[in-house]
TINU-592735 format. One record per residue: residue number from 1; y, x, z of N, C-alpha, C in turn. Coordinates in nm, 2 decimals, padded with zeros to 4 digits, always signed. Layout:
N
<marza><n>NUM</n><n_yy>Y</n_yy><n_xx>X</n_xx><n_zz>Z</n_zz><ca_yy>Y</ca_yy><ca_xx>X</ca_xx><ca_zz>Z</ca_zz><c_yy>Y</c_yy><c_xx>X</c_xx><c_zz>Z</c_zz></marza>
...
***
This chain:
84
<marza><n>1</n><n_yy>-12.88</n_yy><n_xx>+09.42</n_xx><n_zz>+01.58</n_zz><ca_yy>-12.76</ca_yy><ca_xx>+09.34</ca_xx><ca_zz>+01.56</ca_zz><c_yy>-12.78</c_yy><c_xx>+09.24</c_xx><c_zz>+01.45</c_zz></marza>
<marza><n>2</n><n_yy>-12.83</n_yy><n_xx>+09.28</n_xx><n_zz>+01.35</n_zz><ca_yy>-12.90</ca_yy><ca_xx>+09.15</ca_xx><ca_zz>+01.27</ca_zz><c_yy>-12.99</c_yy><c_xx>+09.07</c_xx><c_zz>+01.28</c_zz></marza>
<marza><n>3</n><n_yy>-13.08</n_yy><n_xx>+09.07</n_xx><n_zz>+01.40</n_zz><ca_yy>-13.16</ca_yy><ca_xx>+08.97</ca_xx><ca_zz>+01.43</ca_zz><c_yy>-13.05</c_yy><c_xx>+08.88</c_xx><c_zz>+01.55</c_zz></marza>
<marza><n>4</n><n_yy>-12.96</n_yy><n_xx>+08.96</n_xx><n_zz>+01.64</n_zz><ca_yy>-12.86</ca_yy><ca_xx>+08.87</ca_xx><ca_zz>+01.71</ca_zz><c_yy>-12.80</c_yy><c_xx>+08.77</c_xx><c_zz>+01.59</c_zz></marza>
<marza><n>5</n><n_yy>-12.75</n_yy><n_xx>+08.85</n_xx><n_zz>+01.51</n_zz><ca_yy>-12.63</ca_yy><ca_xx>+08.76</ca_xx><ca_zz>+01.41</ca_zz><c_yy>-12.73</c_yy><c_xx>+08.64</c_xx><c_zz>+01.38</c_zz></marza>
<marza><n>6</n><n_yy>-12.85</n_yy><n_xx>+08.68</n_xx><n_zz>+01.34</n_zz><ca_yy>-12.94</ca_yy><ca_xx>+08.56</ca_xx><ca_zz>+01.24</ca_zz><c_yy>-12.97</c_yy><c_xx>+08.48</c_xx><c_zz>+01.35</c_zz></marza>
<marza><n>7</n><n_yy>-12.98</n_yy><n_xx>+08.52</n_xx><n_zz>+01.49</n_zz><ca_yy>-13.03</ca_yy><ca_xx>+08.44</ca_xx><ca_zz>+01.59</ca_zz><c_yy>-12.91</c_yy><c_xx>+08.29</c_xx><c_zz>+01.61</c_zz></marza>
<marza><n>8</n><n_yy>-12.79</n_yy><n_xx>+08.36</n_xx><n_zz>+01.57</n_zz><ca_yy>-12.65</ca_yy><ca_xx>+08.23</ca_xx><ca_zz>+01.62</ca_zz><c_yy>-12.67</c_yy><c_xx>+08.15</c_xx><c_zz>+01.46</c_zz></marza>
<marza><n>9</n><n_yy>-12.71</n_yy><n_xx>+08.20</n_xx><n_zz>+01.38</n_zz><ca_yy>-12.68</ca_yy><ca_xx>+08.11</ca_xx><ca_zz>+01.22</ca_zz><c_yy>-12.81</c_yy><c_xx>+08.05</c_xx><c_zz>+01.25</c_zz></marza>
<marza><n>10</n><n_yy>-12.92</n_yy><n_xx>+08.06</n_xx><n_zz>+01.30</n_zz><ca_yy>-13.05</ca_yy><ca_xx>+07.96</ca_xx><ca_zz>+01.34</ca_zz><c_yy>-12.98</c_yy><c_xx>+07.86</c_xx><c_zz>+01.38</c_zz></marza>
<marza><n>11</n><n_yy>-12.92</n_yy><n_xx>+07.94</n_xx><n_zz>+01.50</n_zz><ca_yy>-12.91</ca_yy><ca_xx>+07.78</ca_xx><ca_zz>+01.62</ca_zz><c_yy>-12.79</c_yy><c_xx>+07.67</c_xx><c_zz>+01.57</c_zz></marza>
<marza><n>12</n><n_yy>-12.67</n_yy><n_xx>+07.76</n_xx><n_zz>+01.48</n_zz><ca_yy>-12.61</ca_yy><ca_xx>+07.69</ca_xx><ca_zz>+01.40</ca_zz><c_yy>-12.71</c_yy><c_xx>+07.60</c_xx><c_zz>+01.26</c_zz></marza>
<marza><n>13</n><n_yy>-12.78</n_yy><n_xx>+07.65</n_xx><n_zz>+01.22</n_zz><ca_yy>-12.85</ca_yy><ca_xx>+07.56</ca_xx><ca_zz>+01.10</ca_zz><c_yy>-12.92</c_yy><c_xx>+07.45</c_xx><c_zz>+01.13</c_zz></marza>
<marza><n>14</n><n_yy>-13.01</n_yy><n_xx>+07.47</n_xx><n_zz>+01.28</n_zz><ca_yy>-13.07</ca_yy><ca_xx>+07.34</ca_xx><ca_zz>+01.32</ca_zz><c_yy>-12.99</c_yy><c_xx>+07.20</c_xx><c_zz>+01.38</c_zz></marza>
<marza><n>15</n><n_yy>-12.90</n_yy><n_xx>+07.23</n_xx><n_zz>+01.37</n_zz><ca_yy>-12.73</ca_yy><ca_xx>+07.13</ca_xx><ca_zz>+01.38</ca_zz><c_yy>-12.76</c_yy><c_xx>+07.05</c_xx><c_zz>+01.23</c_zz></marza>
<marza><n>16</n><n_yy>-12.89</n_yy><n_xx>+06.94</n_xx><n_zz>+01.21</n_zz><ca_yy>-12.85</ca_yy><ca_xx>+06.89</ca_xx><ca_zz>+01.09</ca_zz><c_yy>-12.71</c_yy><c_xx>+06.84</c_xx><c_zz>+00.99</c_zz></marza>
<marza><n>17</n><n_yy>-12.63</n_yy><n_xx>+06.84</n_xx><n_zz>+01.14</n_zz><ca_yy>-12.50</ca_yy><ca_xx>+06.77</ca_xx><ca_zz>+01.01</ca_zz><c_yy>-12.38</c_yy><c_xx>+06.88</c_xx><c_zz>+00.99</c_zz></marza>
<marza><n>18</n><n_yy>-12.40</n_yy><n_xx>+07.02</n_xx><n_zz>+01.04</n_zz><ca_yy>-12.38</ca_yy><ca_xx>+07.12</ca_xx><ca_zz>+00.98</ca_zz><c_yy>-12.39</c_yy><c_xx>+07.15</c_xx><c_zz>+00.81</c_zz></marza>
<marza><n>19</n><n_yy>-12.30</n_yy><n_xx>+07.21</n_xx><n_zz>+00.77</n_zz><ca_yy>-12.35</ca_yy><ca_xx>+07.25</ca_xx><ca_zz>+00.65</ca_zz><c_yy>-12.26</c_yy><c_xx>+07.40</c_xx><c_zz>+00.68</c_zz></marza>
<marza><n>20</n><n_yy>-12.36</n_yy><n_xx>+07.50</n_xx><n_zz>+00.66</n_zz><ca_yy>-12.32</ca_yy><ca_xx>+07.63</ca_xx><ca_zz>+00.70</ca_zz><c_yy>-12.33</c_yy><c_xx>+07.75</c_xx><c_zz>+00.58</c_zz></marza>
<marza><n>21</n><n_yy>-12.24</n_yy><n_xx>+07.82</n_xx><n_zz>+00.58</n_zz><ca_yy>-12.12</ca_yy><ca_xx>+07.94</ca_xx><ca_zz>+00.45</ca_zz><c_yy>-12.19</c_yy><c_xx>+08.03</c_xx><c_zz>+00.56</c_zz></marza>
<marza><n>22</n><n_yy>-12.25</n_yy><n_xx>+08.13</n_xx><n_zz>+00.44</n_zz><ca_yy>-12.32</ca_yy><ca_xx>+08.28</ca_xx><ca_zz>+00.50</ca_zz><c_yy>-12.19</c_yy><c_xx>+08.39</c_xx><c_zz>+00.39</c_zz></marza>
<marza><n>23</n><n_yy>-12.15</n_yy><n_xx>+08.39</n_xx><n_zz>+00.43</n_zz><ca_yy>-12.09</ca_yy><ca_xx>+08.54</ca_xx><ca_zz>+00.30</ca_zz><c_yy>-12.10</c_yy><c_xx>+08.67</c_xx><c_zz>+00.34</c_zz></marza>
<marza><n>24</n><n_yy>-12.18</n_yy><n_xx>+08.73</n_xx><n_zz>+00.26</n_zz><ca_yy>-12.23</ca_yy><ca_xx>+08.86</ca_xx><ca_zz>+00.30</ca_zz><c_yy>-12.07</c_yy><c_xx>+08.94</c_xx><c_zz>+00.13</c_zz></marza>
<marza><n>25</n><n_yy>-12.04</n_yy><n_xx>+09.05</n_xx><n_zz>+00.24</n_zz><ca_yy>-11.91</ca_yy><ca_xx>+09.08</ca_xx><ca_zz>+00.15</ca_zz><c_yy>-11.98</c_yy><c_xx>+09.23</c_xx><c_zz>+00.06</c_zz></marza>
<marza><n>26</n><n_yy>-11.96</n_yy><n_xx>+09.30</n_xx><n_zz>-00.03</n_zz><ca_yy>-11.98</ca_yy><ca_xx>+09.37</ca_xx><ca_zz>-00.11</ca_zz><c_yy>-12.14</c_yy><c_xx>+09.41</c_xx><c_zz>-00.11</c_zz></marza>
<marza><n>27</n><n_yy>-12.22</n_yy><n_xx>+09.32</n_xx><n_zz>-00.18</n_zz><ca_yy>-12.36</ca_yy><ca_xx>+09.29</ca_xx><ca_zz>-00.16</ca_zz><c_yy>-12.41</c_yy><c_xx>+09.41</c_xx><c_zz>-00.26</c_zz></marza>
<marza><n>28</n><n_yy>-12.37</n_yy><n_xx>+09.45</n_xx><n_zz>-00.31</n_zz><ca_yy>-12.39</ca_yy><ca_xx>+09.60</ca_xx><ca_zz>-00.38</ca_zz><c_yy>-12.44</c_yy><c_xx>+09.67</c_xx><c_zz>-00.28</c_zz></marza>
<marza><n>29</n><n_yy>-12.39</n_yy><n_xx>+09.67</n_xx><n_zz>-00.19</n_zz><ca_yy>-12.44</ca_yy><ca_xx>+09.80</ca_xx><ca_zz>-00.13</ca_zz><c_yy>-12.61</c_yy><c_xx>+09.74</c_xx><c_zz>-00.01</c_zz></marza>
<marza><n>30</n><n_yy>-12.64</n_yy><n_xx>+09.63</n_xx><n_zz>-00.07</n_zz><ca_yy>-12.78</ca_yy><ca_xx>+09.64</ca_xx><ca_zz>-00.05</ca_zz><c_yy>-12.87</c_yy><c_xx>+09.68</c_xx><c_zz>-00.15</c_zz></marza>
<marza><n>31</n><n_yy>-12.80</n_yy><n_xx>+09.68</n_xx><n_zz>-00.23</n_zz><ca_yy>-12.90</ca_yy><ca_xx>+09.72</ca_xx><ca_zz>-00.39</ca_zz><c_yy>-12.86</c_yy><c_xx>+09.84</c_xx><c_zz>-00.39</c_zz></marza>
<marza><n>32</n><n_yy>-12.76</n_yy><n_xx>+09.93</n_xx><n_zz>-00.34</n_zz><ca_yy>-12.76</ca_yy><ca_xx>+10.07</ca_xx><ca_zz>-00.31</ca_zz><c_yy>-12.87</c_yy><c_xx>+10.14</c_xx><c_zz>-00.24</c_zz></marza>
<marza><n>33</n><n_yy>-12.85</n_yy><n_xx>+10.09</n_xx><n_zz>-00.12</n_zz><ca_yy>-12.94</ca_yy><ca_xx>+10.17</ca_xx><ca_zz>-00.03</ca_zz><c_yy>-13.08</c_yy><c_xx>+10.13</c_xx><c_zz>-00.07</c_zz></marza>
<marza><n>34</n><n_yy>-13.17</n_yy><n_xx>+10.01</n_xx><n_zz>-00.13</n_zz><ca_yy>-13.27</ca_yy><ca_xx>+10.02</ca_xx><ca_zz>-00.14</ca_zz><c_yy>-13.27</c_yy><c_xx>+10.10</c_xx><c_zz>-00.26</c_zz></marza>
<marza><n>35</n><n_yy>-13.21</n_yy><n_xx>+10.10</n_xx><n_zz>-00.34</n_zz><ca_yy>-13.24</ca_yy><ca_xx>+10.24</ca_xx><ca_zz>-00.46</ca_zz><c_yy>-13.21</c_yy><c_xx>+10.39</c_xx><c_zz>-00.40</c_zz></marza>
<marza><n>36</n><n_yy>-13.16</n_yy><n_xx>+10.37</n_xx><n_zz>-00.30</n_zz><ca_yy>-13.14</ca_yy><ca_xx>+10.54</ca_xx><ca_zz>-00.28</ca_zz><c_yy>-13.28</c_yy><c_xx>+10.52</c_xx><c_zz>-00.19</c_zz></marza>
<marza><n>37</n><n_yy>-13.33</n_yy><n_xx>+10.45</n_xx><n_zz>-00.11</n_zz><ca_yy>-13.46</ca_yy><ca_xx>+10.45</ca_xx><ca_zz>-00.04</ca_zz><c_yy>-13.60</c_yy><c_xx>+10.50</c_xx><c_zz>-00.14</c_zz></marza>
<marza><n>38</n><n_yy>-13.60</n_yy><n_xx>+10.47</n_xx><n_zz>-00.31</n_zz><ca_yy>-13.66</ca_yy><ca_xx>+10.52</ca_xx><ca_zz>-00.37</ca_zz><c_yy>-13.66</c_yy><c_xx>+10.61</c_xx><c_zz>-00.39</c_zz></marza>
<marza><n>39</n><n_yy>-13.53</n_yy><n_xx>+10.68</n_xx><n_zz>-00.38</n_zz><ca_yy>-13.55</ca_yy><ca_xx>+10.84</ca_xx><ca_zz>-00.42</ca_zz><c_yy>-13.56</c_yy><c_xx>+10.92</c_xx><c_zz>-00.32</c_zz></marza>
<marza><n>40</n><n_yy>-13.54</n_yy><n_xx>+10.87</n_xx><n_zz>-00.16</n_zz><ca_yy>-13.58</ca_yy><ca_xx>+10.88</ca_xx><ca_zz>-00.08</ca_zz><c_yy>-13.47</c_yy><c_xx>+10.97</c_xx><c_zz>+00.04</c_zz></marza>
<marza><n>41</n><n_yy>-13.34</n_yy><n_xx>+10.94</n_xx><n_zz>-00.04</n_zz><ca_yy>-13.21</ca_yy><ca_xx>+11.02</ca_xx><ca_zz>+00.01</ca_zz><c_yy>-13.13</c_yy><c_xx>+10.91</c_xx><c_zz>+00.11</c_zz></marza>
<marza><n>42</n><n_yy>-13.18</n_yy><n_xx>+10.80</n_xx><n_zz>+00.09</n_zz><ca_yy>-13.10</ca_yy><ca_xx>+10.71</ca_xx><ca_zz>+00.23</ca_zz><c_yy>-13.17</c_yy><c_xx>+10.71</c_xx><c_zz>+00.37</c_zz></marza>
<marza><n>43</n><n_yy>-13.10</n_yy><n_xx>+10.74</n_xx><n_zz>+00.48</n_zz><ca_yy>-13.19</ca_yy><ca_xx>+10.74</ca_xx><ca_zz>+00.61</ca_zz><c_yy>-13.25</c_yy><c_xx>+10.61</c_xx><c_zz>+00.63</c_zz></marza>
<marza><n>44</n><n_yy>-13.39</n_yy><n_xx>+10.63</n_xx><n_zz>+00.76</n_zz><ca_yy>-13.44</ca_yy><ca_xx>+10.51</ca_xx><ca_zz>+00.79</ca_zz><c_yy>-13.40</c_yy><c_xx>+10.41</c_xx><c_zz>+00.83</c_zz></marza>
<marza><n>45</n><n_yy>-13.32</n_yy><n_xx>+10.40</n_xx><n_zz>+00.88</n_zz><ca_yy>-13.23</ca_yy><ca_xx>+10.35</ca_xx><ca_zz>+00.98</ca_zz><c_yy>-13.17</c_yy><c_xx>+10.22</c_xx><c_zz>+00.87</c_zz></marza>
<marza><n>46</n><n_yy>-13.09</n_yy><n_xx>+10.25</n_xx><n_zz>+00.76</n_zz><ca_yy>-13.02</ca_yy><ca_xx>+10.21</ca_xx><ca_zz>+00.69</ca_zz><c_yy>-13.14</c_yy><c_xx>+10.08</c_xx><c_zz>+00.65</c_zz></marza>
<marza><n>47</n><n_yy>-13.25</n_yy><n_xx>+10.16</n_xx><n_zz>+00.58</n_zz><ca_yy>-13.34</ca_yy><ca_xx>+10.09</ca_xx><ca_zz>+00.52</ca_zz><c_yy>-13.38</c_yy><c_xx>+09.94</c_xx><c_zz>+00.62</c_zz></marza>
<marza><n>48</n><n_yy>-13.40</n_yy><n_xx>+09.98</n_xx><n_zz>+00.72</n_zz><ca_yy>-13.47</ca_yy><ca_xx>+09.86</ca_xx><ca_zz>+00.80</ca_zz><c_yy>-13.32</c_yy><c_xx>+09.79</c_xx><c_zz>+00.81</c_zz></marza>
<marza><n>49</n><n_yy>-13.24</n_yy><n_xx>+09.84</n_xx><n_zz>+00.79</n_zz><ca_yy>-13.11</ca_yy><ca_xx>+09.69</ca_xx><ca_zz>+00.87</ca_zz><c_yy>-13.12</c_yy><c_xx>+09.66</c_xx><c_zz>+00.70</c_zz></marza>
<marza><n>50</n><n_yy>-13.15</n_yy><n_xx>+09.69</n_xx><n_zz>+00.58</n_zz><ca_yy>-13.15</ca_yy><ca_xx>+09.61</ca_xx><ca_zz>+00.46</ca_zz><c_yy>-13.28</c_yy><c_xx>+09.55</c_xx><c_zz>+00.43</c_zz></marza>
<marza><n>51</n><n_yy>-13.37</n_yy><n_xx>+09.61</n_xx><n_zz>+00.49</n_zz><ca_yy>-13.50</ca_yy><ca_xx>+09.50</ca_xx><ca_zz>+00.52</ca_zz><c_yy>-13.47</c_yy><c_xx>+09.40</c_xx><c_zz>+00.59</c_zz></marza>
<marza><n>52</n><n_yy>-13.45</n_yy><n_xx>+09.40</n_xx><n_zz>+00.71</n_zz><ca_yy>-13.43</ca_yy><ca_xx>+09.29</ca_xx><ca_zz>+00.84</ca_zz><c_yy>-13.32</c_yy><c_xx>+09.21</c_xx><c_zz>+00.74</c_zz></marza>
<marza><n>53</n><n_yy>-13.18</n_yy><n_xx>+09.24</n_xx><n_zz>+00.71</n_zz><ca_yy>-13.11</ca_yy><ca_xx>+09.13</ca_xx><ca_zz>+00.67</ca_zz><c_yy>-13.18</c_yy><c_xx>+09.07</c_xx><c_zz>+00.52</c_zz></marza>
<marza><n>54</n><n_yy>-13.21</n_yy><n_xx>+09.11</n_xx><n_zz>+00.45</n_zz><ca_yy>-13.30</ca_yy><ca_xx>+09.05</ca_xx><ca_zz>+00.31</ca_zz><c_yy>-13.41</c_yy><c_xx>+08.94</c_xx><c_zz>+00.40</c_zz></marza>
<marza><n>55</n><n_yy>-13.47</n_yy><n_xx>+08.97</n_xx><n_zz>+00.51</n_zz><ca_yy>-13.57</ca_yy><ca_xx>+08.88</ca_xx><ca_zz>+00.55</ca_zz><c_yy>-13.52</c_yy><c_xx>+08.76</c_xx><c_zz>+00.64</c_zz></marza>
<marza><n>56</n><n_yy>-13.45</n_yy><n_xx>+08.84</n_xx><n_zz>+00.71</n_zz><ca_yy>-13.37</ca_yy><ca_xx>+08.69</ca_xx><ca_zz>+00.78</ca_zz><c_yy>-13.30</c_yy><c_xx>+08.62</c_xx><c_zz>+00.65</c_zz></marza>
<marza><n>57</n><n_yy>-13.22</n_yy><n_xx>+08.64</n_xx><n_zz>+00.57</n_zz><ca_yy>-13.18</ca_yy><ca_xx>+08.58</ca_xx><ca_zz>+00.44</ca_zz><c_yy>-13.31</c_yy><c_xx>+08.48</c_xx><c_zz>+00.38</c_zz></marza>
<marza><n>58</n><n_yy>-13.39</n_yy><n_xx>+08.55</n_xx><n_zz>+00.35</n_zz><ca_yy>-13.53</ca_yy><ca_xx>+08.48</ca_xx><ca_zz>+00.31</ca_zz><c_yy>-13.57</c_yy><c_xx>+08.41</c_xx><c_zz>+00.41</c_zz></marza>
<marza><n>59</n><n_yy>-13.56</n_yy><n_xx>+08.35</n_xx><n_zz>+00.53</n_zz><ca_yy>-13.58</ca_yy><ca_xx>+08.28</ca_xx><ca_zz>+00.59</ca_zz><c_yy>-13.52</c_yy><c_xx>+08.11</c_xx><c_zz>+00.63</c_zz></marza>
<marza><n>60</n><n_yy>-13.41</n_yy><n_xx>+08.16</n_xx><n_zz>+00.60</n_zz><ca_yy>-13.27</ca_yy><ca_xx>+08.11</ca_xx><ca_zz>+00.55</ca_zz><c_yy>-13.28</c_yy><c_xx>+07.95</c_xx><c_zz>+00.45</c_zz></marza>
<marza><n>61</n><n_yy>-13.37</n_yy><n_xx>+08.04</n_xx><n_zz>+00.36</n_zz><ca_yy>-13.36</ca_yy><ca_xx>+07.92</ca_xx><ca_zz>+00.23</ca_zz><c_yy>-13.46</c_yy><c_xx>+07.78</c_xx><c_zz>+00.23</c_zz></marza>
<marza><n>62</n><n_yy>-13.50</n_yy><n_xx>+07.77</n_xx><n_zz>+00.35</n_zz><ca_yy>-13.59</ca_yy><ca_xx>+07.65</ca_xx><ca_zz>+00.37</ca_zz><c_yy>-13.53</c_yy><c_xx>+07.57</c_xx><c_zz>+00.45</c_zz></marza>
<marza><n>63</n><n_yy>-13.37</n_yy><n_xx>+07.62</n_xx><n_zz>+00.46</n_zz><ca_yy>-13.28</ca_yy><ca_xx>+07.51</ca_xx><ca_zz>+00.53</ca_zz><c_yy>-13.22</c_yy><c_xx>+07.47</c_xx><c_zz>+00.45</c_zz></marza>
<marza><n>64</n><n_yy>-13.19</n_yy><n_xx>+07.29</n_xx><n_zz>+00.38</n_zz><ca_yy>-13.11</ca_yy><ca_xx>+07.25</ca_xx><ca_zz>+00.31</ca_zz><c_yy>-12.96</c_yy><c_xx>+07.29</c_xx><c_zz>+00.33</c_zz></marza>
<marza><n>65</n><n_yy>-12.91</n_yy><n_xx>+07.34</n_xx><n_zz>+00.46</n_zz><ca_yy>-12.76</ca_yy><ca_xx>+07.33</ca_xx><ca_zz>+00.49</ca_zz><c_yy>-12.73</c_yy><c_xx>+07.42</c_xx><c_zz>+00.52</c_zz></marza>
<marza><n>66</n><n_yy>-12.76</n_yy><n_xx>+07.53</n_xx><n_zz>+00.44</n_zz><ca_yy>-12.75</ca_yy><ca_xx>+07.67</ca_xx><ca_zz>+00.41</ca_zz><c_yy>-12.67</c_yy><c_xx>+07.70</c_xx><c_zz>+00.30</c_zz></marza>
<marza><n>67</n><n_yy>-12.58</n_yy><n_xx>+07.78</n_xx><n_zz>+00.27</n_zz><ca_yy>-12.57</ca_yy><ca_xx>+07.86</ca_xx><ca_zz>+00.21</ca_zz><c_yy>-12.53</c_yy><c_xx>+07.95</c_xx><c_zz>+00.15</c_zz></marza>
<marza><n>68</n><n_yy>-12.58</n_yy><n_xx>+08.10</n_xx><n_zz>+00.10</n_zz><ca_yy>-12.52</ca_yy><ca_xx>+08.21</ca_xx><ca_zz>+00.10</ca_zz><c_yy>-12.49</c_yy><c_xx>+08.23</c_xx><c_zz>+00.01</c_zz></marza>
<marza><n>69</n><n_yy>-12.32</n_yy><n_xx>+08.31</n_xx><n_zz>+00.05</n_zz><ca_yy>-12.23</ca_yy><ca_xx>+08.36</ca_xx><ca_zz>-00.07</ca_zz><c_yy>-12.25</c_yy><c_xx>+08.48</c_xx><c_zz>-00.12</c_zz></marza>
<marza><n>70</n><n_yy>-12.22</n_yy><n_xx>+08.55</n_xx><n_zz>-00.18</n_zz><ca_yy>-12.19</ca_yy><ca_xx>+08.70</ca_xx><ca_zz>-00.18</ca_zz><c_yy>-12.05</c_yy><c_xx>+08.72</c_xx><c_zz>-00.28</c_zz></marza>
<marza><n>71</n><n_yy>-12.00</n_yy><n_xx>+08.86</n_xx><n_zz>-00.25</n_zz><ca_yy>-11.90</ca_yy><ca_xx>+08.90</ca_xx><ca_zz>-00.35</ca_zz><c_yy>-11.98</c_yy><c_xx>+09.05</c_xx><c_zz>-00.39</c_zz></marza>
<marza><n>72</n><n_yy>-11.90</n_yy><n_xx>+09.09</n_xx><n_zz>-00.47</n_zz><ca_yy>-11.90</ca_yy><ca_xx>+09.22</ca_xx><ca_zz>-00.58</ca_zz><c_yy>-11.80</c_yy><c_xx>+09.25</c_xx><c_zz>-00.61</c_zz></marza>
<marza><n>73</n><n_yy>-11.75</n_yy><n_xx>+09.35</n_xx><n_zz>-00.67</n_zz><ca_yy>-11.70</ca_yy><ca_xx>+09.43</ca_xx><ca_zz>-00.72</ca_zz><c_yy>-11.74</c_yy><c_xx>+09.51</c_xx><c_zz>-00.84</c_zz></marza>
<marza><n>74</n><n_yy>-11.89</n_yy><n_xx>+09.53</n_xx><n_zz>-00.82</n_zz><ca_yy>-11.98</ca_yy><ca_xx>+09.63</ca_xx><ca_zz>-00.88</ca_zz><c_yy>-12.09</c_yy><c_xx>+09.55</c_xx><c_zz>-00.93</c_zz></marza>
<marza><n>75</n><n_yy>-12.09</n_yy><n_xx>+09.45</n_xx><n_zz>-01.08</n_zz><ca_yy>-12.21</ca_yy><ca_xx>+09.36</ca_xx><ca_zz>-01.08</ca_zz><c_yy>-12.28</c_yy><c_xx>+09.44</c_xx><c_zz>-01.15</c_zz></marza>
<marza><n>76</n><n_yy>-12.27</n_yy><n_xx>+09.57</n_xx><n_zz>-01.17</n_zz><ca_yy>-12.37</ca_yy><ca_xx>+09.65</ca_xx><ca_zz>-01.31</ca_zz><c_yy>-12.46</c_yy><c_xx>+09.72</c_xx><c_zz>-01.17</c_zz></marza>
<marza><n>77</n><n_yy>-12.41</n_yy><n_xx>+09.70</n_xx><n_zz>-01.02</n_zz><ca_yy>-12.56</ca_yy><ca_xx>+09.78</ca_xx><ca_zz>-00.92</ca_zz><c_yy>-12.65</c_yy><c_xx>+09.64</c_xx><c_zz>-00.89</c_zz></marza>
<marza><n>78</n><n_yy>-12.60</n_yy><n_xx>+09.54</n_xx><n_zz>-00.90</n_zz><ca_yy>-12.68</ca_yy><ca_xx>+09.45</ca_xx><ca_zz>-00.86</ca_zz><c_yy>-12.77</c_yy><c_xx>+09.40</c_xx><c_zz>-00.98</c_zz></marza>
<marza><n>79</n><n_yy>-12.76</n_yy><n_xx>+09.43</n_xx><n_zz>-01.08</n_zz><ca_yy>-12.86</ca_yy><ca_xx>+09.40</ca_xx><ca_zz>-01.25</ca_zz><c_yy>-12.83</c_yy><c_xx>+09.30</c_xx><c_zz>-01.29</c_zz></marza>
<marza><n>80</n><n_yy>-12.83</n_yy><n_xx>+09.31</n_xx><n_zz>-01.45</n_zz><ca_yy>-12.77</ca_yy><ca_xx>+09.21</ca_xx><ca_zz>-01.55</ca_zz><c_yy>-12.88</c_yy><c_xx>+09.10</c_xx><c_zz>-01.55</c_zz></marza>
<marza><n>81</n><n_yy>-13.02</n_yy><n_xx>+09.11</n_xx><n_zz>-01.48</n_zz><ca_yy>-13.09</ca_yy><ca_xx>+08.95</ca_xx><ca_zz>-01.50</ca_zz><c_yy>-13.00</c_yy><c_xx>+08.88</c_xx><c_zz>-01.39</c_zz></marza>
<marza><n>82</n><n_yy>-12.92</n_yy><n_xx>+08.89</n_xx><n_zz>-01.36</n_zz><ca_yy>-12.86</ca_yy><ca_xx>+08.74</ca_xx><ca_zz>-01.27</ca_zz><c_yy>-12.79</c_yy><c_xx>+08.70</c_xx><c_zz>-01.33</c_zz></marza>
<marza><n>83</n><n_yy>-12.73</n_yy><n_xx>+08.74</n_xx><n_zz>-01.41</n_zz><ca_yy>-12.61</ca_yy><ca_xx>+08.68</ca_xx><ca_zz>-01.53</ca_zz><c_yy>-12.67</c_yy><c_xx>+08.65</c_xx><c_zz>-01.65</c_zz></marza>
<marza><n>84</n><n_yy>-12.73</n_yy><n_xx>+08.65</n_xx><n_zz>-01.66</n_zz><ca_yy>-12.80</ca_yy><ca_xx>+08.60</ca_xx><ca_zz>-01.80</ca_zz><c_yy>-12.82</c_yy><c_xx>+08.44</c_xx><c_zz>-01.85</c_zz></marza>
***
């Protein structure tokens, strides 16, 4: 399902005169599951759809007419180096 989604925001991004809004909504909970993937308590399953979306995201950024939002709730799971 996330290589489908990333597949329509490609074909939308190569539309140069596009300028395209990604909002990914309570982005905490990808800094969740990869910390619970350390301790080794989140299933695999979880893990790869927060791998696959982190890399299609990282794919993302070599398009000028990109770009991704996020929200929070919880900015103490996502770490205090981004607000610094």
């Amino acid at each position: 399902m996330v290589a489908k989604l990333f597949q329509k925001i490609q074909e939308m991004v190569e539309e140069e005169n596009n300028l395209l809004f990604v909002l990914i909504d309570e982005v905490e909970s990808l800094a969740a599951a990869r910390q619970a993937a350390l301790s080794g308590s989140e299933p695999s399953n979880s893990i790869r759809v927060v791998n696959a979306l982190l890399t299609q995201m990282d794919k993302l950024k070599s398009w000028p007419n990109v770009i991704i939002l996020t929200t929070s709730n919880i900015t103490t799971a996502i770490g205090y180096g981004c607000f610094k």
